[in-house]
MARVOMI-863845 format. One line per 2 residues: their letters; for each residue z, y, x of N, C-alpha, C. Coordinates in steps of 0.2 Angstrom, whole numbers. Layout:
# MARVOMI-863845
A = Z,Y,X,Z,Y,X,Z,Y,X; ...
END
This chain:
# MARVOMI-863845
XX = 448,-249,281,446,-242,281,439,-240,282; 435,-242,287,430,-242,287,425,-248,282
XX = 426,-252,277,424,-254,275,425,-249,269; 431,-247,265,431,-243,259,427,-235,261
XX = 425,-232,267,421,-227,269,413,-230,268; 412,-236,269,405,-236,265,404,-238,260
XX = 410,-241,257,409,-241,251,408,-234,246; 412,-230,248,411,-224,246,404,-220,247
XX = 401,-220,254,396,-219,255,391,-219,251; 391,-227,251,386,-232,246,386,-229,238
XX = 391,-225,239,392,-223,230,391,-216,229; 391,-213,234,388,-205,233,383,-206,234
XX = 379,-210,239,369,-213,239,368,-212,232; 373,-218,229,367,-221,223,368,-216,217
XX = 374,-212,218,374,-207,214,370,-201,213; 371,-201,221,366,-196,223,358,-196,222
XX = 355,-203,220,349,-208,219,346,-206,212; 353,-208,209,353,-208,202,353,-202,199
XX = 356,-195,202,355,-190,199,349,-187,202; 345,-189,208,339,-188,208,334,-191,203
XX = 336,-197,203,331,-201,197,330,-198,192; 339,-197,190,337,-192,183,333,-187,182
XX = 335,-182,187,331,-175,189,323,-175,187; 321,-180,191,312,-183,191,314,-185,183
XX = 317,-190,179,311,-191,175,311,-186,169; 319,-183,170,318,-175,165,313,-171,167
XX = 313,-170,173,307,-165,175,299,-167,173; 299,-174,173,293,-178,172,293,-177,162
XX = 297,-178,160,298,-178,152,298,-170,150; 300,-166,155,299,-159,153,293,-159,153
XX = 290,-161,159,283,-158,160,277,-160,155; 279,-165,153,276,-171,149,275,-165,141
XX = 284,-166,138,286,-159,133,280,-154,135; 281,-152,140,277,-145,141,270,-144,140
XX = 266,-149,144,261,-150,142,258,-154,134; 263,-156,130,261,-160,125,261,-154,121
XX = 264,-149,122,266,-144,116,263,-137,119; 260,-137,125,254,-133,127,246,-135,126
XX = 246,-143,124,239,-146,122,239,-143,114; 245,-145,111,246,-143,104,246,-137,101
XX = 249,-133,104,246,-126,104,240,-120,105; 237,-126,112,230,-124,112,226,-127,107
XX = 228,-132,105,223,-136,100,224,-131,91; 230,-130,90,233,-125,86,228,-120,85
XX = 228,-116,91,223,-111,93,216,-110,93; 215,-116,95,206,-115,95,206,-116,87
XX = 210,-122,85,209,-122,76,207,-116,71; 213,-112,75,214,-107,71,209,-101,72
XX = 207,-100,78,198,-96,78,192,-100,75; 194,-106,76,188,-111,74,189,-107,66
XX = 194,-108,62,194,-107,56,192,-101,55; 194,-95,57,193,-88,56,186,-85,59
XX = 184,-91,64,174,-90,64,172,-91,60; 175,-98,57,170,-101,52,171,-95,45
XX = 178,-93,43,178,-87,41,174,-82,40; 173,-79,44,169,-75,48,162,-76,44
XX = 158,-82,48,153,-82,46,152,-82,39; 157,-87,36,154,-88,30,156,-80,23
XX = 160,-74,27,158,-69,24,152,-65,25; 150,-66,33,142,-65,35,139,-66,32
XX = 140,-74,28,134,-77,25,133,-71,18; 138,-73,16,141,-68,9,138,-61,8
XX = 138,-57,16,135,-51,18,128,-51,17; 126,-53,20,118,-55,21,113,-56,15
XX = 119,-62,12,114,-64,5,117,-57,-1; 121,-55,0,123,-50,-5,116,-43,-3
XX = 115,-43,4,111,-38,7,104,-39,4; 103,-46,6,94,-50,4,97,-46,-3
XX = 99,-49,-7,98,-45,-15,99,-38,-16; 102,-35,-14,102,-29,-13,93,-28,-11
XX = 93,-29,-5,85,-26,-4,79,-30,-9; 82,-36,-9,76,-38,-16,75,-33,-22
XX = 83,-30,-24,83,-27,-29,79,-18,-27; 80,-18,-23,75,-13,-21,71,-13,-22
XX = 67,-15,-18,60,-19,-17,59,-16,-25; 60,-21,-30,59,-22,-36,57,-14,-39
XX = 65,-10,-37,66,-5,-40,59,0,-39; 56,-1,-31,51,4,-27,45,1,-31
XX = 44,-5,-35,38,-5,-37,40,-4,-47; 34,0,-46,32,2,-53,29,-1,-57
XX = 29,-6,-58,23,-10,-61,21,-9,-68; 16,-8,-71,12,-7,-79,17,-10,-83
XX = 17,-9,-87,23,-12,-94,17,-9,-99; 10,-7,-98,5,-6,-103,1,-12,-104
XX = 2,-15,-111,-1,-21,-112,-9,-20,-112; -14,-28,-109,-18,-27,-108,-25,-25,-113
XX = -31,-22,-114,-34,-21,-121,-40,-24,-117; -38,-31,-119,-43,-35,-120,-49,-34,-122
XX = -50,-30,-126,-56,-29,-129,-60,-24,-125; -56,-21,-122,-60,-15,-117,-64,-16,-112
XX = -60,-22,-109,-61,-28,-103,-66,-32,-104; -69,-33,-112,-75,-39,-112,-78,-35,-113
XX = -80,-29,-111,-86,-26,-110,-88,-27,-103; -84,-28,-98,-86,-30,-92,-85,-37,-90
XX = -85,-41,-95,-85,-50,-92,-92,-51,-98; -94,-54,-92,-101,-58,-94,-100,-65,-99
XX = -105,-66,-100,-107,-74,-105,-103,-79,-100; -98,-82,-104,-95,-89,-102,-88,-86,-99
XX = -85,-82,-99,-80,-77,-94,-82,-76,-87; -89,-78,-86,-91,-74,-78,-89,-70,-77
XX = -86,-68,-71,-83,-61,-70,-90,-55,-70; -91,-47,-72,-96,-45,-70,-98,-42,-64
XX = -102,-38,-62,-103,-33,-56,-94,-32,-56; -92,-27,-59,-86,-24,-57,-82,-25,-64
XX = -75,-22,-64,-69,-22,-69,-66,-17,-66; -67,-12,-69,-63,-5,-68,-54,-6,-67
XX = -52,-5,-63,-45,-6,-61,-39,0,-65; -34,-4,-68,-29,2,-74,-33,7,-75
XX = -38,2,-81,-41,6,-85,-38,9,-92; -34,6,-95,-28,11,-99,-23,14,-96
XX = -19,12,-92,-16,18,-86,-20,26,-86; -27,23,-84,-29,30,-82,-29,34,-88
XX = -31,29,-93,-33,33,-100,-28,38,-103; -22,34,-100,-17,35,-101,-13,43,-99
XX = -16,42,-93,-14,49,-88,-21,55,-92; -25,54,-94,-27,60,-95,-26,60,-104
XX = -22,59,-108,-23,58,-114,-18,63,-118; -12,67,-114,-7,69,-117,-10,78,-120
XX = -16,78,-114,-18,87,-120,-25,86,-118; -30,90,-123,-37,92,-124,-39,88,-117
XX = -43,88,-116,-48,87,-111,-56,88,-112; -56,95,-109,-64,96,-110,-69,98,-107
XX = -65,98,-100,-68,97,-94,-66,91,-88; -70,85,-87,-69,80,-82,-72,78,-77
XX = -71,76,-69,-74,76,-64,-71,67,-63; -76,63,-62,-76,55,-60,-78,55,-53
XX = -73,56,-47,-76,56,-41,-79,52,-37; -78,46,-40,-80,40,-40,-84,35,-44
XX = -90,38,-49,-90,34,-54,-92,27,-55; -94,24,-47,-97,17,-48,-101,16,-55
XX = -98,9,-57,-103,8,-62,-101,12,-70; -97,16,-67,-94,22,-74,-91,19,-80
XX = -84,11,-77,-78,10,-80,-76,15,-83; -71,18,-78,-66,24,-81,-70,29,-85
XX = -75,32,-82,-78,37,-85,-83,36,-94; -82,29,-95,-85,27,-101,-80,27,-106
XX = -73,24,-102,-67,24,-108,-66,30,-109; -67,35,-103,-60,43,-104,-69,46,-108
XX = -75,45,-109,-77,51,-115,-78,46,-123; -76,41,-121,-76,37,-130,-68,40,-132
XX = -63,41,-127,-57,43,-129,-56,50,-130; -59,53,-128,-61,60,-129,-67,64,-132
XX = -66,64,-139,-74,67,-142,-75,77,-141; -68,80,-139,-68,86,-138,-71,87,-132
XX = -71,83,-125,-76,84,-119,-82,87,-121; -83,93,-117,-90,97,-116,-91,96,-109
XX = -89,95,-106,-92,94,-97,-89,88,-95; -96,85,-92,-91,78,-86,-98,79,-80
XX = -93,77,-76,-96,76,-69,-94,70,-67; -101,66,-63,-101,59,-63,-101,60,-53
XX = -100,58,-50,-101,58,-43,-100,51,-39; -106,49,-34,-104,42,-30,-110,45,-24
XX = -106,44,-18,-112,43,-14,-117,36,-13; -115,33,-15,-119,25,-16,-126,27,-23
XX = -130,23,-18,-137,28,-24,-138,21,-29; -136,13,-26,-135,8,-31,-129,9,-36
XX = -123,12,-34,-121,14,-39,-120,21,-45; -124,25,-40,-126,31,-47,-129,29,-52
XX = -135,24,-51,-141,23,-55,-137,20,-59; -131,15,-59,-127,8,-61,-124,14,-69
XX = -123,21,-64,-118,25,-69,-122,29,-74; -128,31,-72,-134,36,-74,-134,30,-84
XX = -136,23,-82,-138,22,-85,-131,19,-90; -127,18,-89,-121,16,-92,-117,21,-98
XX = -118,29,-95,-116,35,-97,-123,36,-103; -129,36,-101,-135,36,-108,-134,33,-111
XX = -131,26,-111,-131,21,-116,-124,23,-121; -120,26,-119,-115,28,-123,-118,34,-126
XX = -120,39,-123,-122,44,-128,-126,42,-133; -130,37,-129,-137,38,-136,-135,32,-139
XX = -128,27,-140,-125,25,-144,-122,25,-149; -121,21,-153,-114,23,-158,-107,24,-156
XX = -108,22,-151,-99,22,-150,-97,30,-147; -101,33,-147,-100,42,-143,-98,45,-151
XX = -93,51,-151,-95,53,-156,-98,58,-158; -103,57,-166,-106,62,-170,-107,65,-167
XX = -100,73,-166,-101,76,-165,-100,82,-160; -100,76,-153,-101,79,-147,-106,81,-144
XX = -105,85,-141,-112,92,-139,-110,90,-129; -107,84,-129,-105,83,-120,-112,85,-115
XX = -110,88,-112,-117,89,-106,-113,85,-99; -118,82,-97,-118,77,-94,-120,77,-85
XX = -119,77,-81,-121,79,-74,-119,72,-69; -123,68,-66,-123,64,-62,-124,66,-55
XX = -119,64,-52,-124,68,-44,-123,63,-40; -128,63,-35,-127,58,-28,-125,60,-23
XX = -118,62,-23,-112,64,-17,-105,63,-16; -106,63,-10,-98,61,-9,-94,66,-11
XX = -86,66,-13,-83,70,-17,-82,74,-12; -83,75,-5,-78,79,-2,-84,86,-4
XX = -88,86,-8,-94,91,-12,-92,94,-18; -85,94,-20,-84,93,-27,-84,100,-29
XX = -82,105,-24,-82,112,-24,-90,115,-24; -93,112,-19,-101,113,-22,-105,112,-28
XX = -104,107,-29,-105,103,-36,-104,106,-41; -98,108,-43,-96,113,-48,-100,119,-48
XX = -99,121,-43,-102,130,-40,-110,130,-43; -114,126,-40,-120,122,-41,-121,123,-50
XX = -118,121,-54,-120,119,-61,-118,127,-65; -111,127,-63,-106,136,-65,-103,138,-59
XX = -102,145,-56,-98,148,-53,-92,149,-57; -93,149,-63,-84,151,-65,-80,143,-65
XX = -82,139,-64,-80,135,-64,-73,131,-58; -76,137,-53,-69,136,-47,-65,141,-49
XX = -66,146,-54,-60,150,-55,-55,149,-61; -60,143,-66,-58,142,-72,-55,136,-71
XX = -56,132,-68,-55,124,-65,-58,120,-68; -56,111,-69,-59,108,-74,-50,103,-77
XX = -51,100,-82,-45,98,-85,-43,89,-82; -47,88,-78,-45,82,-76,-51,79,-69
XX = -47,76,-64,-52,73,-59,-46,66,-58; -52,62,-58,-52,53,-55,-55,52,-50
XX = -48,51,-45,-55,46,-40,-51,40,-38; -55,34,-39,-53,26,-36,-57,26,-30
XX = -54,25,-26,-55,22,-18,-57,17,-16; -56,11,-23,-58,6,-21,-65,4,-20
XX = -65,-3,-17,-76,-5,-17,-76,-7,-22; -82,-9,-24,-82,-12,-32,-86,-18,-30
XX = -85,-24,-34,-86,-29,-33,-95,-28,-33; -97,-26,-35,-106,-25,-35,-111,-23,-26
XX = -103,-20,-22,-103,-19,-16,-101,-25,-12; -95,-26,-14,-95,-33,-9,-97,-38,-9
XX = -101,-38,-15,-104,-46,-16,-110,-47,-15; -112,-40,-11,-118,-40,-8,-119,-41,0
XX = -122,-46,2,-121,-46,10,-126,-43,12; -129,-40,10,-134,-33,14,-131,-29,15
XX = -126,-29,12,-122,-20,13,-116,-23,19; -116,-26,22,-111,-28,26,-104,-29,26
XX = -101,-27,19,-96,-28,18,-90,-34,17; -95,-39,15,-91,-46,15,-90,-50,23
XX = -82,-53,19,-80,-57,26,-87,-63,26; -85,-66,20,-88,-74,20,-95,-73,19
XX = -99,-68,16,-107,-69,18,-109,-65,24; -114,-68,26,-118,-66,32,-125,-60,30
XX = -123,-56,32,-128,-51,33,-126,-47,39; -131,-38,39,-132,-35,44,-124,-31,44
XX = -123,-29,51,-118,-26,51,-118,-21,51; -118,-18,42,-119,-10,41,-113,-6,39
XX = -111,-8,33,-105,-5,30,-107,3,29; -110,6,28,-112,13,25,-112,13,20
XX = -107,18,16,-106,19,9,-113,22,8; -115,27,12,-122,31,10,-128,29,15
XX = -133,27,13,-137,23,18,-141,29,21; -140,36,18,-144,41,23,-138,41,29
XX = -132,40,30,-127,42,36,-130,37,42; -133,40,47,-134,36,53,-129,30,57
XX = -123,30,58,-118,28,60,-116,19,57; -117,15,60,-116,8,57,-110,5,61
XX = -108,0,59,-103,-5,61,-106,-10,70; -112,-9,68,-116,-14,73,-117,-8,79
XX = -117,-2,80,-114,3,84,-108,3,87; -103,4,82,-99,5,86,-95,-2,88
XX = -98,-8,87,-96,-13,90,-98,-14,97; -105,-12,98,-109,-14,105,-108,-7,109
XX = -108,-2,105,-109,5,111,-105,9,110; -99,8,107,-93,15,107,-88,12,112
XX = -84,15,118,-81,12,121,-75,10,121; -73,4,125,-68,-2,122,-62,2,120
XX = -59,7,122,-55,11,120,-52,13,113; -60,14,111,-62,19,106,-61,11,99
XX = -64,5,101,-65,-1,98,-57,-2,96; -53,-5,104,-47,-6,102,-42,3,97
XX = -42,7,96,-40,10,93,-42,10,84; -49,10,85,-50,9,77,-47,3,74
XX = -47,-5,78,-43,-10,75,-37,-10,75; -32,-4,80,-25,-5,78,-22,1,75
XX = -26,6,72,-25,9,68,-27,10,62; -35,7,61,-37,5,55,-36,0,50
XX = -35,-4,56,-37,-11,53,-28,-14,54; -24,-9,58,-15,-11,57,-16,-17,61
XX = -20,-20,64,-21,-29,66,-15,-30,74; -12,-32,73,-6,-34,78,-11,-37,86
XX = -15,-41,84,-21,-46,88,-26,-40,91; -25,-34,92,-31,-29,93,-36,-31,100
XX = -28,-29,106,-31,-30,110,-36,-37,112; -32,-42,111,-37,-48,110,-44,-47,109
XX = -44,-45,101,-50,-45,99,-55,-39,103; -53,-33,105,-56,-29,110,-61,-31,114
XX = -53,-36,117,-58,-39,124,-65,-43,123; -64,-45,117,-66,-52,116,-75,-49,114
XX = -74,-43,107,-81,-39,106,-83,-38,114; -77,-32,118,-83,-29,124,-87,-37,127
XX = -84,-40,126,-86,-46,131,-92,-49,130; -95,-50,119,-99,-51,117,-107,-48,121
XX = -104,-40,122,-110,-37,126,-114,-38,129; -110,-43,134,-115,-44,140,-120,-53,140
XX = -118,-54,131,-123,-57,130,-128,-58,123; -128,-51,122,-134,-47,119,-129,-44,113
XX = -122,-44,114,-119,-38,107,-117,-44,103; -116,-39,97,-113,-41,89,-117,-39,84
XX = -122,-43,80,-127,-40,75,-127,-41,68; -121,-48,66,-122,-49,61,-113,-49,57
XX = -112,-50,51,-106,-51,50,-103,-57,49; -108,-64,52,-106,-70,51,-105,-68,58
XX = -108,-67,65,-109,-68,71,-98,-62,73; -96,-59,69,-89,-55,68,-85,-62,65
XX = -87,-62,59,-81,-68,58,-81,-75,62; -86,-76,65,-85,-83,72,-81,-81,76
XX = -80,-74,78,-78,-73,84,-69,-71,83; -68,-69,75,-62,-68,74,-59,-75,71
XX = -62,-78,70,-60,-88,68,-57,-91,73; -62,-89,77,-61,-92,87,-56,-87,89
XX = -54,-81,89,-49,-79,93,-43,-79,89; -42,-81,84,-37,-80,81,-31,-88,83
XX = -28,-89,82,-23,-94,83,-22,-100,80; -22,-104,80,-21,-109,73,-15,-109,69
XX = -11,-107,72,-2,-108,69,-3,-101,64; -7,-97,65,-8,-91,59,-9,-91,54
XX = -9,-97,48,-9,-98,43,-16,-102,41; -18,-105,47,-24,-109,46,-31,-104,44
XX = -34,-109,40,-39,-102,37,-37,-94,34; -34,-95,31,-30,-89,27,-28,-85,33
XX = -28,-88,39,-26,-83,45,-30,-76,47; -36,-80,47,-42,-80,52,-44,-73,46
XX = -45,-77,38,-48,-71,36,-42,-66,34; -37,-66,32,-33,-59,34,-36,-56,40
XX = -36,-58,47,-37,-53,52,-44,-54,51; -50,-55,48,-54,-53,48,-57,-45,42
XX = -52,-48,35,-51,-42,29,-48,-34,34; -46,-37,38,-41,-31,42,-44,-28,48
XX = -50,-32,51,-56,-28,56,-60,-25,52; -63,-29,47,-70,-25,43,-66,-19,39
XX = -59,-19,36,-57,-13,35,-60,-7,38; -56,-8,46,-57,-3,52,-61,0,53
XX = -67,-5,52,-73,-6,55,-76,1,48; -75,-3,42,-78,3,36,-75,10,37
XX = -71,11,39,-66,16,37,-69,22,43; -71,18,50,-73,22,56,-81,23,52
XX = -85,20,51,-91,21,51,-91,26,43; -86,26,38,-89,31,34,-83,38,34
XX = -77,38,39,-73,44,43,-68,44,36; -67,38,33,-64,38,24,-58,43,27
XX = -52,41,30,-48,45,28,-47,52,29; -50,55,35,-52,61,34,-54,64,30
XX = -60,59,27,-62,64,21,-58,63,14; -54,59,14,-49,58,9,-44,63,9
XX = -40,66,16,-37,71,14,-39,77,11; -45,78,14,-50,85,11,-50,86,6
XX = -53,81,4,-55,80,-3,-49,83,-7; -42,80,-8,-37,80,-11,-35,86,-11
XX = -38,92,-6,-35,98,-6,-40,101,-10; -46,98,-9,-51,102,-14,-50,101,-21
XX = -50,96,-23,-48,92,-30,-43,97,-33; -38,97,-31,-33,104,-35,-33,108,-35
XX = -38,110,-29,-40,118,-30,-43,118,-37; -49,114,-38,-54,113,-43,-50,110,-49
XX = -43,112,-50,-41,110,-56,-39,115,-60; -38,116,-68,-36,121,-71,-29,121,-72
XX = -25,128,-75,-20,126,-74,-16,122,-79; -13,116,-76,-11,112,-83,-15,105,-79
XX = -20,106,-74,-25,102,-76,-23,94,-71; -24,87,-69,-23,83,-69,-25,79,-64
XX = -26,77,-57,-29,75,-52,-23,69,-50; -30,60,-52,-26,55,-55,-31,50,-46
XX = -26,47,-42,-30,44,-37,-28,38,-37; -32,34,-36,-29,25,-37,-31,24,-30
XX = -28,22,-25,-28,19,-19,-29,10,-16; -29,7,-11,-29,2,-10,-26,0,-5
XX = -25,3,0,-22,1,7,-18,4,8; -12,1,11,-4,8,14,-8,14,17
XX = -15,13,21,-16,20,23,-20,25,20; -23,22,16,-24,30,10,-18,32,5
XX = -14,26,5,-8,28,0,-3,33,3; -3,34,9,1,36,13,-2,45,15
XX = -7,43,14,-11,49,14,-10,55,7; -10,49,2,-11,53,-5,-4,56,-5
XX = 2,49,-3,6,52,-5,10,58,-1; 8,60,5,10,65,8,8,71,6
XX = -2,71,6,-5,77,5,-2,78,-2; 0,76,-8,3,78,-15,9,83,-13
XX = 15,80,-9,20,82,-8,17,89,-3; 13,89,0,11,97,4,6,99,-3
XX = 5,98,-6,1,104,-11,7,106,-16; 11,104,-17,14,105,-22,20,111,-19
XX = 21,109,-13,27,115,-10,22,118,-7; 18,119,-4,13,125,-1,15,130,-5
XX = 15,138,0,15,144,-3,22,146,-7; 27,142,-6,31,141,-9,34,149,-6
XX = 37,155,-11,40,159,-6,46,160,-4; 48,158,4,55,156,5,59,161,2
XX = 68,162,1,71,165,-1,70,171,-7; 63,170,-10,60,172,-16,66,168,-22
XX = 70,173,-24,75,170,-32,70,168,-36; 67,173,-37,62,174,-45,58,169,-43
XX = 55,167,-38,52,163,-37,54,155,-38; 62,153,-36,65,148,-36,64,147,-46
XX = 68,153,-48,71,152,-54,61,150,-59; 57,154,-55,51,150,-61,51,143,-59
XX = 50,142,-53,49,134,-52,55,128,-54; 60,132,-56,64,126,-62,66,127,-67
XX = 59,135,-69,60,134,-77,54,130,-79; 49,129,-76,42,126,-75,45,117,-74
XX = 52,116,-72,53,109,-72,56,106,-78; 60,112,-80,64,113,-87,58,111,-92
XX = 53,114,-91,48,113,-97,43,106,-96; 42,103,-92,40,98,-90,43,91,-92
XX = 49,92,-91,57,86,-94,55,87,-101; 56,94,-104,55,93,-111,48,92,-114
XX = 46,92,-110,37,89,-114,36,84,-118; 29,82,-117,27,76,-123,29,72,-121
XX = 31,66,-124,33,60,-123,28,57,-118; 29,55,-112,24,51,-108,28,45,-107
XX = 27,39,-109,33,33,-105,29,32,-100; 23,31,-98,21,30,-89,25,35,-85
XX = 27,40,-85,29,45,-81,37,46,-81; 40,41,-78,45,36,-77,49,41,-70
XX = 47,45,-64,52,49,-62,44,55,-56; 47,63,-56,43,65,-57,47,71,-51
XX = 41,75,-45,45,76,-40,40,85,-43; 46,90,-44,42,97,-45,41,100,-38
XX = 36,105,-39,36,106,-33,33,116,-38; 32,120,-31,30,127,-34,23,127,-37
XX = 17,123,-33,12,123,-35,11,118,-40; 14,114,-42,14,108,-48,18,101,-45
XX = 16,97,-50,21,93,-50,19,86,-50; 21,82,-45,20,74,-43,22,70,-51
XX = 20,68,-55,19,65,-61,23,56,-59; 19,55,-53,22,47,-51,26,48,-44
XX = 33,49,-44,36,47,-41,36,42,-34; 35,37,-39,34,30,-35,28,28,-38
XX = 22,26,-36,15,24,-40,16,18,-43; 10,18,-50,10,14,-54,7,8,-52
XX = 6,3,-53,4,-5,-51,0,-8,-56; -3,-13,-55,-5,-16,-60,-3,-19,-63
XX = -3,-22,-71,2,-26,-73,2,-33,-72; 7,-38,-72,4,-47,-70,-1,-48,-74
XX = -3,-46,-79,-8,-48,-84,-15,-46,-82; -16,-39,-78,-21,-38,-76,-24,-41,-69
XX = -18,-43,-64,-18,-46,-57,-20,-53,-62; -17,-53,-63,-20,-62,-66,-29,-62,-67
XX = -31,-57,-72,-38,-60,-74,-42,-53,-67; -39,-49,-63,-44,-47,-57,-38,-46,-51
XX = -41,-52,-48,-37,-52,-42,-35,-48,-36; -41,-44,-36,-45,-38,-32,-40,-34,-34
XX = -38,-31,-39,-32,-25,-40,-26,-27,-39; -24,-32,-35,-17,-34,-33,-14,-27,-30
XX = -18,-23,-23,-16,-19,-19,-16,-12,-22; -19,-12,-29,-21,-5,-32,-14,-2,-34
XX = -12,5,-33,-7,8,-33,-13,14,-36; -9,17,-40,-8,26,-44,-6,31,-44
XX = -8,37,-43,-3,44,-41,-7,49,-43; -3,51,-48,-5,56,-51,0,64,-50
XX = -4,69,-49,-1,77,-49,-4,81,-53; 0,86,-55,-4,91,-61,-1,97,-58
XX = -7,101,-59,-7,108,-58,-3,114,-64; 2,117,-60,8,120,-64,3,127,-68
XX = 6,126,-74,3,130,-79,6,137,-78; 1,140,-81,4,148,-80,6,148,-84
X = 12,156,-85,15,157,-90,10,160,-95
END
């Protein structure tokens, strides 16, 4: 009895053993399953975001590059570029023996011809006439012209223009039977209201049919390193468009306050590097100044960076001081605005004020003051007034054929002609490099009924 009681014993242990055994190694094979199929699930899962980042990005990519072309395409759309083929032969009047390039090359010199060609022209004002490019093509293209006015305050390039303009009159290429009177003066345009008044009083009542003014320097000015305007030659640091104006560059680098320095660079000169360069001029002082325009370009070569594009570096942020630097000592963009509002005054109705620019901030200038002259005086809530100024639009659409005049903004006192400014064409930037930045904007003064 007592041996069949442990033998029974014995058998509920091992049974008992044994269902424990089991218990552990399903629970172990459970666990096993569970984690094998929680590893594979998570492995599942990360796949499956891995796949839908990748996803993801590669419609980003999609985005992005669909974006780049879109803004490319814009880009494209904002610039105007010339589609007027180049006249060769106009242009080998200003290239020298051998293709030397000459003193200067008047920039969209068809362009402008261009803008003043669609009615009479018989009164003209050149507010710039340098070496009197533009103003030699617009009176050979114009034999009806009875008045022109030649204006520069540069007295090397008045003479340049005095004698340029006499050569075509007392030439063959004027014609027969023009009676043109001819007026040269040595003034800056922001005089152009005196100027006229000076010669005729009627003449700010009556207006004139057409004013130019290019803004840019002319290669007979930079290529002179006495007038301080070059980065690469060494001269005195003047930069005075007019040599009577007291005020140089070599002033306000040694004796206008550091303040007054760093603000001209970061707003003239746009230069990211301002303050640097600030410190670095006041600090010159205390070992006799800044006097030359080689002793300028040392000191922005030295402060500029190496990773900045090497040389190419050094002279961008040098082209972008001596900007600053011209621009304070001859007060250009103020007097640019002026001008602009006097220039329209001074035009007849119908009449055409054509400006070629060079830097975002006179373009930025032109292109604001146009859109303020043209809504000025506008009468609010005036119908009659509404309805002339879009029948005045009405007739403008229906005008002459101009294919430059590609999209056009009306206003009540006249009408922006260039939308978006005109550019040079690649045929032109190819043979003058110098007009890469040159942009065009033209406004015409609304005719009376």
């Amino acid at each position: 009895m007592a041996k069949s009681s442990c033998i029974s014993t014995a058998k509920l242990f091992f049974l008992s053993s044994l269902s424990s055994s089991f218990r552990l190694r399903y629970l172990t094979t459970a666990t096993t399953r569970t984690s094998l199929s929680f590893t594979i699930t998570c492995s599942r899962n990360i796949t499956t975001r891995a796949s839908k980042s990748n996803k993801k990005k590669q419609k980003a990519k999609v985005v992005v590059t669909a974006a780049s072309k879109n803004s490319v395409a814009v880009k494209e759309k904002r610039r105007t570029r010339s589609d007027k083929a180049l006249d060769e032969h106009a242009i080998q009047s200003y290239v020298g023996d051998g293709g030397a390039a000459a003193p200067h090359i008047p920039v969209m010199l068809g362009e402008v011809v261009d803008v003043f060609s669609s009615k009479p022209l018989r009164s003209f004002v050149d507010c710039t006439v340098g070496a009197a490019g533009h103003s030699s093509a617009i009176i050979q293209a114009h034999p009806e012209l009875k008045l022109y006015f030649g204006m520069d305050v540069d007295p090397v390039a008045y003479e340049k223009a005095r004698a340029r303009i006499d050569a075509i009159l007392n030439g063959d290429s004027c014609h027969p039977t023009s009676d043109l009177k001819t007026h040269t003066i040595l003034k800056n345009f922001r005089h152009i209201k005196s100027v006229l008044s000076e010669v005729d009083k009627k003449l700010l009542d009556t207006g004139v049919d057409g004013i130019l003014m290019d803004l840019g320097m002319s290669s007979m000015q930079v290529n002179d390193p006495q007038r301080g305007f070059s980065v690469l030659g060494n001269g005195p640091l003047d930069m005075r468009m007019d040599p009577q104006a007291s005020l140089r560059a070599e002033d306000i680098l040694n004796s206008w306050p550091d303040t007054e320095v760093g603000r001209i660079l970061r707003e003239y000169g746009e230069e990211s590097n301002w303050r640097s360069l600030q410190n670095k001029i006041v600090k010159t002082r205390l070992r006799g100044g800044l006097h030359t325009t080689g002793e300028v370009a040392d000191l922005i070569r030295n402060a500029t960076p190496g990773t900045r594009g090497g040389r190419q570096g050094w002279i961008k942020t040098a082209t972008r001081v001596f900007q600053a630097l011209r621009i304070a000592v001859n007060d250009e963009l103020k007097t640019l605005e002026d001008s602009l509002y006097s220039c329209f005054d001074c035009l007849a109705p119908g009449g055409r004020l054509a400006v070629i620019s060079f830097h975002s901030l006179e373009d930025r200038i032109v292109k604001q003051t146009f859109l303020d002259i043209i809504n000025s005086n506008e009468d609010d809530g005036d119908e009659e007034g509404r309805q002339r100024s879009e029948l005045r639009k009405i007739r403008n659409d229906n005008g002459e054929n101009e294919p430059w005049i590609k999209q056009m903004i009306q206003g009540y006192r006249g009408a922006i002609l260039t939308k978006r400014p005109i550019t040079p064409s690649e045929e032109e930037e190819r043979l003058n490099r110098r007009c890469r930045s040159a942009k065009l904007r033209v406004i015409q003064k609304v005719e009376t009924e």
